[in-house]
C-alpha positions as CSV (number, residue, x, y, z in Angstrom):
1,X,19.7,-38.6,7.9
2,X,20.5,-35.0,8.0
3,X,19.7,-34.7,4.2
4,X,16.3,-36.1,4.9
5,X,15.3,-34.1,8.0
6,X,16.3,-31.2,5.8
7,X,14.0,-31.9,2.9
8,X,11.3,-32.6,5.6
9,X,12.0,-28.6,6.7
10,X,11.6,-27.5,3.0
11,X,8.0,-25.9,2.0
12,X,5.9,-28.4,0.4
13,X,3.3,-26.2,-1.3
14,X,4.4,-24.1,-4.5
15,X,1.9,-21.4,-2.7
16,X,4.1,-21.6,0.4
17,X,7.8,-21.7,-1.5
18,X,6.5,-18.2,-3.4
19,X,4.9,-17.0,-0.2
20,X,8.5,-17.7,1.6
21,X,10.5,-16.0,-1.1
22,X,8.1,-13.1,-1.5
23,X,8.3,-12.5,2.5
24,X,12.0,-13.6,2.8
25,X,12.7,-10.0,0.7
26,X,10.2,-7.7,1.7
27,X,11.1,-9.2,5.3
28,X,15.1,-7.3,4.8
29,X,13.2,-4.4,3.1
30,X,10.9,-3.7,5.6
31,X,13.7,-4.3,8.3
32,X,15.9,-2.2,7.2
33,X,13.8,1.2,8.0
34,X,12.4,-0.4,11.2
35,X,15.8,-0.4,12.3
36,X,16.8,3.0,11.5
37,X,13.4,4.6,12.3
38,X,15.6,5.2,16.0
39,X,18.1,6.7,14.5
40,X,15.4,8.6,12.1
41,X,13.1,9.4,15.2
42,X,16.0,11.7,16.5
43,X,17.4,13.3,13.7
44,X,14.0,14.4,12.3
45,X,11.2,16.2,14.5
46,X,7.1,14.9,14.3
47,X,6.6,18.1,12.6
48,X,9.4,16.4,9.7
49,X,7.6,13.3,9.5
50,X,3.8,15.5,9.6
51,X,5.2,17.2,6.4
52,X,6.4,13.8,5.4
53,X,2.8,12.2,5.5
54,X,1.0,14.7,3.8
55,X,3.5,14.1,1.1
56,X,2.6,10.6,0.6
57,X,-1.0,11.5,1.2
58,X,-1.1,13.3,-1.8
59,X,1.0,11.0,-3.9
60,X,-0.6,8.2,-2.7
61,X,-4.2,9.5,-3.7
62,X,-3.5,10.3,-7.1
63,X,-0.9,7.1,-7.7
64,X,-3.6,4.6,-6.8
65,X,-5.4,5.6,-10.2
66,X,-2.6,6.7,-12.1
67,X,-3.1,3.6,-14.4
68,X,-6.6,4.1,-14.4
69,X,-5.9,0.5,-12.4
70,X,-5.8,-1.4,-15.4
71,X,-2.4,-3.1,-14.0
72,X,-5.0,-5.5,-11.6
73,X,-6.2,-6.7,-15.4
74,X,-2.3,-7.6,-16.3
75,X,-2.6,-11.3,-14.6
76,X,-5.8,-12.0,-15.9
77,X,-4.9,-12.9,-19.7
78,X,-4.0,-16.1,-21.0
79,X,-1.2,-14.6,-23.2
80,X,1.7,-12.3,-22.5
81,X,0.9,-10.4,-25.1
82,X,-2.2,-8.9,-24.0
83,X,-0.7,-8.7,-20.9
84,X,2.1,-6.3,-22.3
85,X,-0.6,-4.3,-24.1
86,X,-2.7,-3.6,-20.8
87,X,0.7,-2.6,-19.2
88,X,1.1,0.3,-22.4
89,X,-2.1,1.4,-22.1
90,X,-1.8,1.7,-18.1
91,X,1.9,3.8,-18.7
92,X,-0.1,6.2,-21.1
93,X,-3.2,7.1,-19.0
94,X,-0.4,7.4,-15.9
95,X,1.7,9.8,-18.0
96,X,-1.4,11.8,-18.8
97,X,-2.4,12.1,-15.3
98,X,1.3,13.4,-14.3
99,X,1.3,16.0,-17.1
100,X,-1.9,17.2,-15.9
101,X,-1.0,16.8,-12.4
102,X,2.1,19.2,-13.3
103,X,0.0,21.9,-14.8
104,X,-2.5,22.2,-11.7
105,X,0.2,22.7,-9.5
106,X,1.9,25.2,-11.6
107,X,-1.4,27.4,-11.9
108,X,-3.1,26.7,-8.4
109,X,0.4,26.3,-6.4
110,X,-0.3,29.1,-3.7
111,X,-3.9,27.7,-3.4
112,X,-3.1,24.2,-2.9
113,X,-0.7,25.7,0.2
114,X,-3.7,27.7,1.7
115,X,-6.2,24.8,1.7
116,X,-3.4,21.8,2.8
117,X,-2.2,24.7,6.0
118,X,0.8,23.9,5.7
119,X,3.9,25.8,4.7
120,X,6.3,23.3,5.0
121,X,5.2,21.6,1.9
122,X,5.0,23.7,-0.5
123,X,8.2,23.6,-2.7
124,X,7.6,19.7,-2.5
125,X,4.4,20.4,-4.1
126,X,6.4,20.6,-7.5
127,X,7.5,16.6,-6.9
128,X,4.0,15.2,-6.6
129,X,3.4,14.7,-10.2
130,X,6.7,12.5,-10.3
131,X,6.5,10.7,-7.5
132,X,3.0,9.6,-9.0
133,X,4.1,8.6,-12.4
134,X,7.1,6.4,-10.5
135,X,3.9,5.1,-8.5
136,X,2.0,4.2,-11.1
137,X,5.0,2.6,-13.1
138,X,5.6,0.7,-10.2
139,X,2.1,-0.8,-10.2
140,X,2.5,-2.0,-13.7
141,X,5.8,-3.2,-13.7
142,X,5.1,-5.3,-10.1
143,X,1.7,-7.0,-11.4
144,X,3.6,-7.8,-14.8
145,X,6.6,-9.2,-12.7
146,X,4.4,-11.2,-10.3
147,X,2.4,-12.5,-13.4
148,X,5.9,-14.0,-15.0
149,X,6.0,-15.4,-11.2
150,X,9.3,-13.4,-10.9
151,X,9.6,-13.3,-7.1
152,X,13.2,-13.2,-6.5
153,X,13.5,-10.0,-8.6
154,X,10.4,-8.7,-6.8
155,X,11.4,-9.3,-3.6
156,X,15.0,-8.1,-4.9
157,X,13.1,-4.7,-5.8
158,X,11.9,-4.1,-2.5
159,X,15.4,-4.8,-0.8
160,X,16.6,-2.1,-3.3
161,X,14.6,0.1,-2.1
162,X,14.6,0.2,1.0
163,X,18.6,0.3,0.9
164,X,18.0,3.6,-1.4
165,X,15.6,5.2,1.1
166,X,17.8,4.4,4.1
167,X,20.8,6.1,2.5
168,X,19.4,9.4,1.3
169,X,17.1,9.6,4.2
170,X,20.1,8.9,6.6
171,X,22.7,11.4,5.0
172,X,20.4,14.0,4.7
173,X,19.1,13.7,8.5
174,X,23.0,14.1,9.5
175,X,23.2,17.3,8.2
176,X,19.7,18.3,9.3
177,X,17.9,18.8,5.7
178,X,14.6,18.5,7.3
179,X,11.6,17.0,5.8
180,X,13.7,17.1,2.5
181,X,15.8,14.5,3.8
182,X,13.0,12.5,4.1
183,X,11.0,12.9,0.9
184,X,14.0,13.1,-1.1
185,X,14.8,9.6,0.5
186,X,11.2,8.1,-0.9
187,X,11.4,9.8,-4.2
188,X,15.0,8.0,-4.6
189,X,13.5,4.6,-3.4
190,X,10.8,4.9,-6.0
191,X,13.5,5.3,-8.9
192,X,15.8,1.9,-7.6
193,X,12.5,0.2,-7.0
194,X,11.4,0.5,-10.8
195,X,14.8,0.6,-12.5
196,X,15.2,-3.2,-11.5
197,X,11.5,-4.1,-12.0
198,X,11.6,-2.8,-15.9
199,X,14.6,-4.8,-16.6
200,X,13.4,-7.8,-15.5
201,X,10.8,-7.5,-18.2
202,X,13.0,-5.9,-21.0
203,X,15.1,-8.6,-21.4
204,X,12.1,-10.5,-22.5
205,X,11.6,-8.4,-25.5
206,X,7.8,-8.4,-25.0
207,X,7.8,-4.5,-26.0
208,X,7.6,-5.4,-29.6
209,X,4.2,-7.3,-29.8
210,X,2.5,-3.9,-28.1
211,X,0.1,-2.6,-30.7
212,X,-2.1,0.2,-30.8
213,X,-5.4,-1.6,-32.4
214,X,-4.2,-4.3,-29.7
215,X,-4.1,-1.5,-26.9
216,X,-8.0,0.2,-27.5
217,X,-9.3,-3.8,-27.9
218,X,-7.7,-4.7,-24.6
219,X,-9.0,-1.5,-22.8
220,X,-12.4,-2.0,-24.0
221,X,-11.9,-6.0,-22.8
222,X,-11.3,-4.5,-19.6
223,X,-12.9,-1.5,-19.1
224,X,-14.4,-2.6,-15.6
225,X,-11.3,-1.5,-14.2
226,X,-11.4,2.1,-14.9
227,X,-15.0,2.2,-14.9
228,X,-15.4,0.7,-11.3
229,X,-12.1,-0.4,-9.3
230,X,-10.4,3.1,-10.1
231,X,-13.2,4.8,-8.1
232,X,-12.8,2.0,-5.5
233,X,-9.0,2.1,-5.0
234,X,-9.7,6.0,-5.2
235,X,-12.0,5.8,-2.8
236,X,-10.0,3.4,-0.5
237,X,-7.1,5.9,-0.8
238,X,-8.9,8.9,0.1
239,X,-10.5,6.9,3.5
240,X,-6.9,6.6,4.4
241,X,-5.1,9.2,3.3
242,X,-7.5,12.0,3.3
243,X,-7.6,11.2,6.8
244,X,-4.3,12.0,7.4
245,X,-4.5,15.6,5.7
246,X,-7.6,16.3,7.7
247,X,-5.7,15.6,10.7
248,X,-3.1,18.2,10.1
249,X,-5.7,20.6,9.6
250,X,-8.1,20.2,12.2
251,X,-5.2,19.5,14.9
252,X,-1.6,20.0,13.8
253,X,1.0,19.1,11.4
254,X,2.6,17.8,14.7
255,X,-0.2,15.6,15.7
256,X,-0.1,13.4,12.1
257,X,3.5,12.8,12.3
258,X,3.0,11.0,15.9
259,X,-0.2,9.7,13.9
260,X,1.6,8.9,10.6
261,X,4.5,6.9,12.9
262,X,1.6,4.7,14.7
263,X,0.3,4.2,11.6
264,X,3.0,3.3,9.5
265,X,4.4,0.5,12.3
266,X,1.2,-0.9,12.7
267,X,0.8,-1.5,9.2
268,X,4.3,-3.1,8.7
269,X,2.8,-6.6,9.1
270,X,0.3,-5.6,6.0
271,X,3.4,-4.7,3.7
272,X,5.5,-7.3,5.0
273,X,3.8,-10.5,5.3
274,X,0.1,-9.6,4.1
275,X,1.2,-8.5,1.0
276,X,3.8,-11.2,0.0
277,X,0.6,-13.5,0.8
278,X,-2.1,-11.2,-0.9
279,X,0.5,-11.2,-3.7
280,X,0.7,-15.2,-4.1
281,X,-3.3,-15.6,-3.1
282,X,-3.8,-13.5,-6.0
283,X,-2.2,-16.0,-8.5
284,X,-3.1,-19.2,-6.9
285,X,-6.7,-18.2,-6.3
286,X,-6.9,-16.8,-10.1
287,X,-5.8,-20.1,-11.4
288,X,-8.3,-22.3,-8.8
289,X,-10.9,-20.0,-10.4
290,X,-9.9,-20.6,-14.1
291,X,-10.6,-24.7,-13.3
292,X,-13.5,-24.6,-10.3
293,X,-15.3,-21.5,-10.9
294,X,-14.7,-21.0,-7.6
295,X,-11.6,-20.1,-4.9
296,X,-12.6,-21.2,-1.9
297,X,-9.9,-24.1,-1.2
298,X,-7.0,-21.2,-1.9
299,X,-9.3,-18.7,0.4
300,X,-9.8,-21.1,3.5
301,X,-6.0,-22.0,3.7
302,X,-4.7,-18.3,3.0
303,X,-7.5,-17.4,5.9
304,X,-6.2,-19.9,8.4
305,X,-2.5,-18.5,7.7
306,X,-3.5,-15.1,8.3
307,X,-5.4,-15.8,11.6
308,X,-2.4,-17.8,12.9
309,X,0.0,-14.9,12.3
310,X,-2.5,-12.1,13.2
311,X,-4.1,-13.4,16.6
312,X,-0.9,-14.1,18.8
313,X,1.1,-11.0,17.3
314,X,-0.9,-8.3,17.4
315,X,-2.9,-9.8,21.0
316,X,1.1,-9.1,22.4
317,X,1.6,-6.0,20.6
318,X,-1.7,-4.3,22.4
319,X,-0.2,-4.9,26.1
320,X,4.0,-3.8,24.9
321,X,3.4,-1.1,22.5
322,X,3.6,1.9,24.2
323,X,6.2,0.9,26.2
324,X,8.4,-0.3,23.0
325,X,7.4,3.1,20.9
326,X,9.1,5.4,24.0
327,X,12.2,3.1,24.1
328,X,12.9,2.5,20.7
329,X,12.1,5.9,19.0
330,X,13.0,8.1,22.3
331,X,10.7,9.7,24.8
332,X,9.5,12.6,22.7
333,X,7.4,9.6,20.7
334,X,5.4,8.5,23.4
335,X,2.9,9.7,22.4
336,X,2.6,8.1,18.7
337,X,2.6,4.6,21.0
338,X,-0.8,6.0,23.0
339,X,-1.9,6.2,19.2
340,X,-0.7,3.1,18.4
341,X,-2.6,1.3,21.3
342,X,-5.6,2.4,20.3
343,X,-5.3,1.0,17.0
344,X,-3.9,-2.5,17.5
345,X,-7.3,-4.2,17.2
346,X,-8.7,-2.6,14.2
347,X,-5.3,-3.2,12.1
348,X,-5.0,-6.8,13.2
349,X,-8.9,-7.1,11.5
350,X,-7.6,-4.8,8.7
351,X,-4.4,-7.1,8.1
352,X,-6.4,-10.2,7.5
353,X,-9.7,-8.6,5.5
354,X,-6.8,-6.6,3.2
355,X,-5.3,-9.5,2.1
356,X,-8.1,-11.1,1.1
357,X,-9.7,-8.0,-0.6
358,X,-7.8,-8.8,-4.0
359,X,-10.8,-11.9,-4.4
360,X,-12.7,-8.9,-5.6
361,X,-10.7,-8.8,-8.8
362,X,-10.1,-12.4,-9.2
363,X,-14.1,-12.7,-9.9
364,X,-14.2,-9.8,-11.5
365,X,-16.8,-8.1,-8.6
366,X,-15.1,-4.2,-9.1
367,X,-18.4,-3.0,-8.8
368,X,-18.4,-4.2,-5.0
369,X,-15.3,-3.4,-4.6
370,X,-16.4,0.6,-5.0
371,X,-19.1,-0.2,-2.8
372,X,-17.0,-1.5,-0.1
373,X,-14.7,1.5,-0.2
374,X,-17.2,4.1,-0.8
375,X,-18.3,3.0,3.1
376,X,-14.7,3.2,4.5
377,X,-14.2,6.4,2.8
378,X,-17.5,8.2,4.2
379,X,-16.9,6.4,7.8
380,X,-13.5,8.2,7.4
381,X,-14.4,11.3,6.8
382,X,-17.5,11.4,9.0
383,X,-15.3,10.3,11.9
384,X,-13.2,12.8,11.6
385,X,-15.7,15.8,11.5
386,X,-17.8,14.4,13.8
387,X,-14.7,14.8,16.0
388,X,-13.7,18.5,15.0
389,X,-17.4,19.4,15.0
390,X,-17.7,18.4,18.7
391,X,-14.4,19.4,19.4
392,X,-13.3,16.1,20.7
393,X,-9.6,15.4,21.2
394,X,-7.4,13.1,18.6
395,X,-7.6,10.4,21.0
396,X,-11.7,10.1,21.4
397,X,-10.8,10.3,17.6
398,X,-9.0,7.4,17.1
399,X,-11.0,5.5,19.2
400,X,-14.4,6.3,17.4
401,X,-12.3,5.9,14.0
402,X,-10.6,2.6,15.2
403,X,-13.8,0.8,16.7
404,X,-15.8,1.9,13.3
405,X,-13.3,1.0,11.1
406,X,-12.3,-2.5,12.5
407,X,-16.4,-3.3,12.8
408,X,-16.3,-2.8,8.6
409,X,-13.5,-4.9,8.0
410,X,-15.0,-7.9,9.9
411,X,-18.4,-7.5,7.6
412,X,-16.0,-7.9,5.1
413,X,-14.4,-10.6,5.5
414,X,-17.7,-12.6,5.5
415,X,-18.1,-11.4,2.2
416,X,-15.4,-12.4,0.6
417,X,-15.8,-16.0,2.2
418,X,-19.2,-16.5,0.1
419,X,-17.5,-14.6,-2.9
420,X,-14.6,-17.2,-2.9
421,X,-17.1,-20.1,-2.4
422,X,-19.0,-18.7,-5.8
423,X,-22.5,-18.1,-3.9
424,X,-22.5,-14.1,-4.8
C-alpha cells in the first residue's frame, strides 16, 4: 500500500522528472544566498552592493556575447561531434573577446572611471575581462551539459556555486573588505561553477573529434547565431544592465544598490524555477519540433505551469513585500522593498514571457529575436532619460519603466504562442 501511494507521488512525465531535478538544485543554490542576504545586508552598505551591480553590469554585457552565442546552436545537432566543435569555436571567439577586453581597459582605464562616476570600481575594472571569459565558458559548458541531459551535475554546479560565493562573500564581509568581499565572492563562484561543469564533459573524451576544417563548416552552418541572436542577447543585456549603470549616474551609486537588491529578489523565481523549466522546454520542445514541425503541445503545458506558479506567488508578494524587505534585510533596506513593490507586476509577466523566449531558437527565428530586444533595449533607455530629462524621481522611474516594460512582455508572449504553433 505504501509502495503504491508512493509510486503514485513520483513525476510521471520525463519533462517533469528533469524539471524536478533541475529545480531541486538550483532550489539549494538559490537558497543559500537568500538566506545570508540578512547577514550580507548588514555587513555590507547599498553603496557595496551599487559598486557590486555595476560590476555585473559590465560583465554581464560583454559575457552575453562572449561566444558570439554560438553555445544556443550546441543542442541543435544530431551528433556530439558537431556539438563539441560549436563548443571550440564558441571558447575561441570568448578568449578573443577577453584579450581584447584586457587591452581596452589597460589603455582607456582612467576613462572608463570618468564616464562609469564611480571611484569605487576602478581597480575591479582589471577583473572584467575574466570574469567574462568564466561567463562565457560557463555558457558553453551548461548548454553542452544540458544537451548530454546531465542534470544532476548541472544542478550540482549551481549548488557549488553558491556554497563558493557564500563563503568568500561571508569571510570577507567579517572583516569589512567592502565591495571586494563581494566581487571577489562572484568571481570565485564563477571558477567552482565551471571547474565541475568541464569535467563532466572531459571524461567523455569528446575533445579529440574537434577539428579545425570541422570548426569553420560548423560556424558557417550556424552563422545566424552571431549574425542575429548575439545582437539580440546583446541588446537584451544592455536593456537590463545598461539600466542599472544609468541609474548610478543620473541618481547615485547608493540608489542602484537598493535597486540592484529589488531586482535581484524579484528575479530569484526566473533563476530558480523559470530557468530549470526554460532549461527542460528547450530540449523537449526541440525534439517535438524535430517530429511535428511544430512545439505547441510542449509550449501550452510549460505555459499552464508557469501561470500556476506565477499568478498566486507574485499576487502575495505585491501586498508583503515591503514589509518582508525591512525585516529580513534590516530597516536601512526599506527602501529597496518600495522598489520592489513597484515591480512585482512586470517581473511576474517577465518570469513567464522569459521562459518561453528560448522558442525563438528552437525555430531558428534569431532574427525576431533581435527585433524583440532591440524594443526592450530603446524602452529602457528612453525611460530612463525621459526620467533624468524631466527630472522625475527614481520612483516615477520605476513606475514608467515597470508599466512599459511588463506591457512588452505580454505582446510577447502572444508571439511565441503562434511561433510554437508553426503559423509565423
Amino acid at each position: 500500500m505504501n509502495n503504491k501511494l508512493l509510486n503514485n507521488l513520483k513525476p510521471k512525465s520525463e519533462f517533469t522528472k528533469n524539471v524536478l531535478t533541475l529545480m531541486t538544485g538550483t532550489t539549494i543554490a538559490q537558497a543559500i544566498p537568500i538566506a545570508i542576504s540578512p547577514i550580507l545586508t548588514r555587513l555590507y552598505t547599498p553603496e557595496d552592493f551599487g559598486v557590486l551591480a555595476l560590476f555585473v553590469a559590465i560583465t554581464s554585457i560583454f559575457g552575453s556575447i562572449a561566444n558570439g552565442r554560438y553555445e544556443l546552436a550546441i543542442m541543435l545537432p544530431r551528433k556530439d561531434e558537431d556539438a563539441i566543435n560549436i563548443m571550440a569555436l564558441g571558447f575561441i571567439i570568448n578568449l578573443c573577446l577577453s584579450l581584447f577586453l584586457l587591452v581596452i581597459v589597460i589603455l582607456f582605464h582612467g576613462k572608463i572611471i570618468l564616464l562609469l562616476n564611480n571611484k569605487d570600481i576602478s581597480p575591479w575594472l582589471y577583473f572584467v575581462p575574466l570574469s567574462v571569459f568564466l561567463i562565457g565558458c560557463f555558457n558553453l559548458l551548461n548548454y553542452f551539459n544540458n544537451r548530454l541531459k546531465h542534470y544532476k551535475e548541472l544542478a550540482r554546479a549551481n549548488v557549488y556555486k553558491s556554497i563558493g560565493m557564500a563563503i568568500v562573500q561571508l569571510s570577507l564581509g567579517f572583516i569589512k573588505a567592502g565591495a571586494a568581499g563581494l566581487i571577489s565572492g562572484q568571481i570565485f563562484s564563477q571558477i567552482i561553477s565551471n571547474t565541475k561543469l568541464f569535467f563532466n564533459i572531459k571524461k567523455l573524451e569528446l575533445f579529440e573529434r574537434i577539428r579545425k576544417a570541422k570548426i569553420i563548416a560548423i560556424g558557417k552552418r550556424y552563422r545566424d547565431f552571431p549574425k542575429f541572436s548575439m545582437w539580440s542577447v546583446l541588446a537584451n543585456m544592455l536593456s537590463t544592465h545598461l539600466t542599472n549603470i544609468l541609474i548610478s549616474s543620473f541618481y547615485s551609486v547608493k540608489t542602484l544598490g537598493f535597486y540592484s537588491l529589488a531586482q535581484r529578489m524579484l528575479g530569484m523565481p526566473s533563476s530558480l524555477i523559470g530557468g530549470s523549466i526554460g532549461q527542460v522546454f528547450f530540449e523537449e520542445a526541440t525534439k517535438e519540433k524535430h517530429k511535428t514541425g511544430k512545439a505547441i503541445k510542449t509550449f501550452n503545458s510549460t505555459l499552464k505551469k508557469l501561470l500556476m506558479i506565477a499568478m498566486p506567488s507574485f499576487a502575495l508578494l505585491y501586498f508583503i513585500v515591503e514589509d518582508l524587505f525591512a525585516f529580513i534585510f534590516g530597516k536601512e533596506w526599506e527602501i529597496a522593498g518600495s522598489y520592489a513593490k513597484i515591480l512585482v507586476p512586470w517581473f511576474c509577466i517577465r518570469f513567464i514571457s522569459s521562459t518561453l523566449s528560448i522558442v525563438n531558437v528552437v525555430f531558428e527565428k534569431n532574427k525576431n529575436g533581435l527585433y524583440i530586444n532591440i524594443v526592450l533595449m530603446i524602452t529602457s533607455i528612453l525611460s530612463i532619460m525621459f526620467s533624468a530629462y524631466f527630472n522625475l524621481n527614481v520612483e516615477k522611474f520605476l513606475i514608467i519603466y515597470s508599466v512599459l516594460m511588463g506591457v512588452e512582455y505580454a505582446i510577447f508572449i502572444v508571439y511565441y504562442y503562434f511561433l510554437s504553433r508553426g503559423v509565423l
